[in-house]
N, C-alpha and C positions, 0 to 999 in steps of 0.2 A: 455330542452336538449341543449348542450351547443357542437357550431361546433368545431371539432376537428384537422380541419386542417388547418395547419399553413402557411403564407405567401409562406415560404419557401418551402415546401414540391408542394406547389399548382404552382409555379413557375419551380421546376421540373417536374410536372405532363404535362403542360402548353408545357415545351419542348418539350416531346416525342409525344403529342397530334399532217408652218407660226404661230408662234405665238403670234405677235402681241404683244404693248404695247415695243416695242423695241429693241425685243433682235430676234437674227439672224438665233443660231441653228433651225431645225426642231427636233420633237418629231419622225418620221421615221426615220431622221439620227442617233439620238440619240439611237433608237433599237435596230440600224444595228451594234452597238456596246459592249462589253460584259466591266464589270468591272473591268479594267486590274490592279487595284491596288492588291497586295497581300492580304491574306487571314487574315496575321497578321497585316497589317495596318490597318484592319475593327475591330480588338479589340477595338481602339479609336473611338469613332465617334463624331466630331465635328457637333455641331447645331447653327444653328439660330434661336432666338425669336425673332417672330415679333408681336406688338403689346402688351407692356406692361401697360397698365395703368390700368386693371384689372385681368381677367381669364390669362394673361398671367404671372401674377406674381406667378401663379399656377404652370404651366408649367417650371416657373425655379424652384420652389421649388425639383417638379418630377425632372426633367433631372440632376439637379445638386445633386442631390443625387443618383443616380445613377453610380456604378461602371465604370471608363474609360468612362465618356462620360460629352464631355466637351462646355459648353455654350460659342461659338467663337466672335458672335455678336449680339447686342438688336438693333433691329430695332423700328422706333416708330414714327409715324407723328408730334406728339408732343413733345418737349423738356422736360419738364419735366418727361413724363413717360421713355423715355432713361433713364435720371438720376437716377429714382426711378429702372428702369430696372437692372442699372449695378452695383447699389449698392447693393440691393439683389440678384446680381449674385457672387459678390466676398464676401459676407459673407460666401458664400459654395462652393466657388472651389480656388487655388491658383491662376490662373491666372483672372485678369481683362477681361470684354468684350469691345469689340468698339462698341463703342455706334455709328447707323447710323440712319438718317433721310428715305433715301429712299433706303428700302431693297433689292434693283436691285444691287445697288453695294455690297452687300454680296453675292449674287446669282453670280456673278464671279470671285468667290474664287473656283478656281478649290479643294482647302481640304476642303471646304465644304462639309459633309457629308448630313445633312439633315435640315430642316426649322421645327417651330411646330409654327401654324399660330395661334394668335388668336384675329383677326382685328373685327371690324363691318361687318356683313353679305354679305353687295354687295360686298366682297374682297375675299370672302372666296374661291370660286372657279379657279376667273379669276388670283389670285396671289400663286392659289396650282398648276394652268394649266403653268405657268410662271416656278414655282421652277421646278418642273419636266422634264420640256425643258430644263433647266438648267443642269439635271442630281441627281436633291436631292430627297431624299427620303422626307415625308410629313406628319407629324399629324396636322391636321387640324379638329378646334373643328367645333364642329355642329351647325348648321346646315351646310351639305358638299355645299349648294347652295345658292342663292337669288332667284331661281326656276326653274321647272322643267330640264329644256332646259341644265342649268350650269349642273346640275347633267350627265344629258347624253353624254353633255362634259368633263366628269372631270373619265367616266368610261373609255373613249376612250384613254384620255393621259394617264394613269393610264398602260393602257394596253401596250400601245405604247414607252414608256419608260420605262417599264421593272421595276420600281422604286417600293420601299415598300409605300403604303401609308394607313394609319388609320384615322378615323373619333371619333373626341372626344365621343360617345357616351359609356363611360368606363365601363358600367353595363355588359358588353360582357367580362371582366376582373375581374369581381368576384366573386370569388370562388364560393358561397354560389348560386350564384345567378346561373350560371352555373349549380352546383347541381339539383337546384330547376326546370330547364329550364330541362335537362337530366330526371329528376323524374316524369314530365309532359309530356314528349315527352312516356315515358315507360309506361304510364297508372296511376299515382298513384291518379288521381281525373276522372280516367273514360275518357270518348271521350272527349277534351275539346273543347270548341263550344264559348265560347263568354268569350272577354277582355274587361276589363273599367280601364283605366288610368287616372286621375287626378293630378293637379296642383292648391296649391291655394298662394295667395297674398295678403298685404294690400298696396301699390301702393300707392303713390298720385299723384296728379293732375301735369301735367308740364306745367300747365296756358296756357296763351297765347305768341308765341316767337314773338320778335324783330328784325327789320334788325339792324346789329350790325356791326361793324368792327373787323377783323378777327386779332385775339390774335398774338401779335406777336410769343409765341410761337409753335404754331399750319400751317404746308404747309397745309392749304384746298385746295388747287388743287389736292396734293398729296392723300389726304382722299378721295375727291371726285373719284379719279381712273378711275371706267369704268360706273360708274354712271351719267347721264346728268347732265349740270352743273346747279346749286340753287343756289342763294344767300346768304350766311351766316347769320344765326339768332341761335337766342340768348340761345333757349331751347333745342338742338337738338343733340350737341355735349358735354358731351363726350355719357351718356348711353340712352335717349330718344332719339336717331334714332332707338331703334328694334321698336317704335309703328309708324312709318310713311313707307309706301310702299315701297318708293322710295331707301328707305337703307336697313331697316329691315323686319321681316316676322312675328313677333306680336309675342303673350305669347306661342303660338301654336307649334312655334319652337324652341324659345330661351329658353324652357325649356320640352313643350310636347314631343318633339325631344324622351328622355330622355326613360319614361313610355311608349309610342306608339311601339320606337323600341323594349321594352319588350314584348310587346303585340304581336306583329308581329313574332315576335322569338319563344315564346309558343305557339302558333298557327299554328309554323310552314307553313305562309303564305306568298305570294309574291306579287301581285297586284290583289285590289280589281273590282268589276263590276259597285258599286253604292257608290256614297259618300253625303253626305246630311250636312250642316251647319245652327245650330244657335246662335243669340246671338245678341252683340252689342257691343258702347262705351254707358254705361249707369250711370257709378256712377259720372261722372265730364261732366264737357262742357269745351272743349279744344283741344288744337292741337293734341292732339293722335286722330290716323285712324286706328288701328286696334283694335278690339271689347278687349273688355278688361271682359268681359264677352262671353262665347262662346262651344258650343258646338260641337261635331264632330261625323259621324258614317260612319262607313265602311264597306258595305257587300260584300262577296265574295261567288265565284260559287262553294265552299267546301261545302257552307252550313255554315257557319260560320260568327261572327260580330265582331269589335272590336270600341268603344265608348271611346272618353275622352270630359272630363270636365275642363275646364282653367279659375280659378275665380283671375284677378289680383288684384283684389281693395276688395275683402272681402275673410278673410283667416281661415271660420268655414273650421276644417277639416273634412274629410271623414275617415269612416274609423279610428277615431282618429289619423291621417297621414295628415300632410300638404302635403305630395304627396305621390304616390305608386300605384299599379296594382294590380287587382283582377282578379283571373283565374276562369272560373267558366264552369262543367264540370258533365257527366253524373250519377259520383258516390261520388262528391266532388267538392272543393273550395280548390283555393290557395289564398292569399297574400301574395304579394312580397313589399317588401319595403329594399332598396337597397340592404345591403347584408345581411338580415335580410329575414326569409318566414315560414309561418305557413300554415299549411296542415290540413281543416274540410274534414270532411267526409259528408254523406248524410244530419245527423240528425244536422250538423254544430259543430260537436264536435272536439278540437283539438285530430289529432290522430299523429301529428311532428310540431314543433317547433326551429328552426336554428336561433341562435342569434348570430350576431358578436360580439367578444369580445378583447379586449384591449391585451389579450397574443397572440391571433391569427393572431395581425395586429397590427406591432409594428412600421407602418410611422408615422408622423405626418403630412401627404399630407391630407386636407380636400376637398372630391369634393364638386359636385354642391348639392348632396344628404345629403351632412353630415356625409359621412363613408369615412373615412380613405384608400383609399383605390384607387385611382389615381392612385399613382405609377404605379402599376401592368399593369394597360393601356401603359402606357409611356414604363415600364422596353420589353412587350409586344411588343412596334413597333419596340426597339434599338434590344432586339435581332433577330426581324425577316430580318433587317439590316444585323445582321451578317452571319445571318444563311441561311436567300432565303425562309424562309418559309413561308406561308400564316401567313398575321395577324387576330386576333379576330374579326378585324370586315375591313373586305375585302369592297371596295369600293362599289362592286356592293349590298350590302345590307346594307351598310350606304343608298346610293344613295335611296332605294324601303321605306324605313321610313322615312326620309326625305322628298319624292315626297308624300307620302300619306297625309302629313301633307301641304305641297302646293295645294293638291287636296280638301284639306278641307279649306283653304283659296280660293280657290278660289271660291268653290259651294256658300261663304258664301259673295264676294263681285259681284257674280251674281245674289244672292239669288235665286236660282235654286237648284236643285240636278241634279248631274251628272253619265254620264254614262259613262263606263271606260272599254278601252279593257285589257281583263287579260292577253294580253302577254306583255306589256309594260305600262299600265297605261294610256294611250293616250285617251281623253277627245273624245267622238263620236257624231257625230250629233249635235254638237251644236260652231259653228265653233268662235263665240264670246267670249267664256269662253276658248277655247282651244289657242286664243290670249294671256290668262295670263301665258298660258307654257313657255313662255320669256318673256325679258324685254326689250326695249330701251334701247342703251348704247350711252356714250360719241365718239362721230367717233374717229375716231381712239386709241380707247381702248379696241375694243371689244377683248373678248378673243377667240383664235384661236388653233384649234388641228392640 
């Protein structure tokens, strides 16, 4: 069976559905204020990208194809991702962008409409808690934190300034998947009781690093941000910081992010009671610290589980799916695999079938998944921009998939199981592990609401 609905129509359906680190406003002043530009100057809306040297060259692809909405500035710690930034920003809009080093001085462009972050992880929260104080509105990829703590900071400015903001996690923007999630919620596989997410990889080794001298292209101070200051070495920049603590949060988020928030959405759940980790760094001997092998489980007081699996260095699929989610339920089973879902019944028989197809989804935005289909995320935050209305994926349930997957980092560098209160997620009785709900920052960087 071949899905029926087209970009277009799903896009109408969609309608009607102290800060610290240097800048002076407050986010309660900022409140106390309503957005006095006209209703017709928000037809435009100018953005800033920050962090080009990879997923953000995504993000210009979406924005700049996008109706009336125009890429102002490429921000980027390193000189050559500027350049690579602004050059695939003027293949797709008339105007040129300025290219900035430190994206503070974009952030006081009063026509600054909004930023779409997509930095290394220890940036993600404390430079969306920045832009917002600022007055921008914020898409910012996933993970919305570097742990728990940023996230609970990032609902409060969120609130506080009045501003739209989304979490790259796009599967909440498609179509199909939506469908699939509405179809699940209504009964179509019975009470459903337990998710399995997976992610697989083949990975190599990123040896052993070097202290080095810092490229002249590259402000490492500026990279470094709210992070304690490290030495510069040799293996770590630009994309082997997700496997060391200190910057990133392993494969668990830089990609389980993804399937988990699935899982959590069919389930219709918010924070679990027990969370349980295993696994390792197993297939190399190297400077990676988070397991590159790894397990995750999550029980909640519904009576419900949800389980992923994250293999980066061996990439047998499941499922014949190097990633995706399986719904599994009283009367029946789903697979979800991005905007793709097939519907067993008891005996495991297909009883529906939903395939994306190439007349249904005519961008050529590829996400993290492999489907076409980014945009809709992106077109998603610009018009909640214009319009004041909620986005698909509202901060405070980025925030609860994201913290699930910190909670499973962390069971697993305590190696304990933990216990978790279900009104907030908050680690109980065990006051050592509830130490990894923050991090250590640079003094005078911390980020501040």
């Amino acid at each position: 069976m071949t899905n029926s609905i087209n970009r277009r129509d799903f896009v109408k359906q969609a309608a009607i559905a102290g800060v610290g680190l240097g800048f002076t406003p407050t986010l309660a002043a900022l409140a106390q204020e309503t957005n006095r530009r006209p209703a017709a100057a928000l037809n435009k809306v100018t953005v800033a990208v920050i962090g080009t040297n990879g997923r953000g060259l995504a993000h210009i692809e979406c924005l700049a194809g996008l109706p009336n909405v125009e890429i102002a500035y490429i921000c980027d710690v390193d000189d050559r991702a500027i350049t690579k930034g602004v050059k695939e920003t003027a293949k797709r809009q008339k105007t040129e962008p300025k290219g900035l080093k430190d994206f503070r001085k974009a952030l006081e462009d009063k026509s600054l409409d909004a930023v779409s972050i997509a930095t290394p992880d220890h940036w993600h929260a404390p430079m969306a808690i920045l832009s917002l104080a600022a007055g921008k509105h914020v898409y910012l990829e996933k993970p919305c934190s570097h742990n728990p703590y940023e996230g609970e900071l990032l609902i409060e400015a969120v609130r506080k300034s009045k501003r739209v903001f989304q979490m790259g996690n796009q599967r909440r923007s498609f179509p199909n998947m939506q469908q699939a999630i509405r179809e699940i919620h209504q009964g179509i596989i019975g009470k459903a009781y337990f998710a399995r997410g997976w992610y697989v990889n083949n990975r190599t080794s990123i040896w052993h690093g070097k202290p080095a001298a810092v490229p002249a292209w590259l402000d490492y101070e500026l990279w470094q941000g709210p992070a304690p200051r490290r030495p510069y070495r040799d293996n770590v920049i630009h994309y082997n910081w997700h496997w060391f603590w200190h910057w990133g949060t392993g494969e668990a988020l830089n990609n389980g992010t993804h399937e988990i928030d699935v899982c959590r959405w069919a389930l219709g759940l918010d924070w679990p009671v027990r969370v349980a980790s295993n696994g390792g760094r197993y297939h190399y001997q190297d400077d990676w610290e988070t397991p590159d092998t790894q397990t995750i489980s999550w029980d909640y007081a519904e009576g419900k589980t949800i389980a992923w699996e994250g293999r980066s260095c061996n990439d047998y699929p499941a499922e014949r799916l190097a990633r995706g989610v399986m719904i599994y339920g009283t009367e029946g089973s789903a697979l979800l695999d991005g905007n793709n879902y097939t519907i067993f019944d008891k005996k495991n028989k297909v009883v529906k079938e939903i395939v994306e197809t190439a007349a249904a989804n005519p961008t050529n935005t590829v996400s993290a998944s492999g489907i076409e289909l980014d945009q809709l995320h992106f077109k998603d935050f610009v018009d909640c921009i214009r319009t004041g209305r909620q986005p698909n994926s509202p901060i405070e349930e980025g925030h609860k998939s994201v913290a699930m997957l910190h909670l499973g980092n962390i069971a697993w560098r305590v190696a304990r199981e933990l216990n978790c209160d279900r009104a907030n997620g908050h680690i109980q009785n065990d006051p050592d592990a509830m130490k990894l709900w923050r991090r250590d920052y640079e003094p005078g960087w911390e980020p501040k609401v």
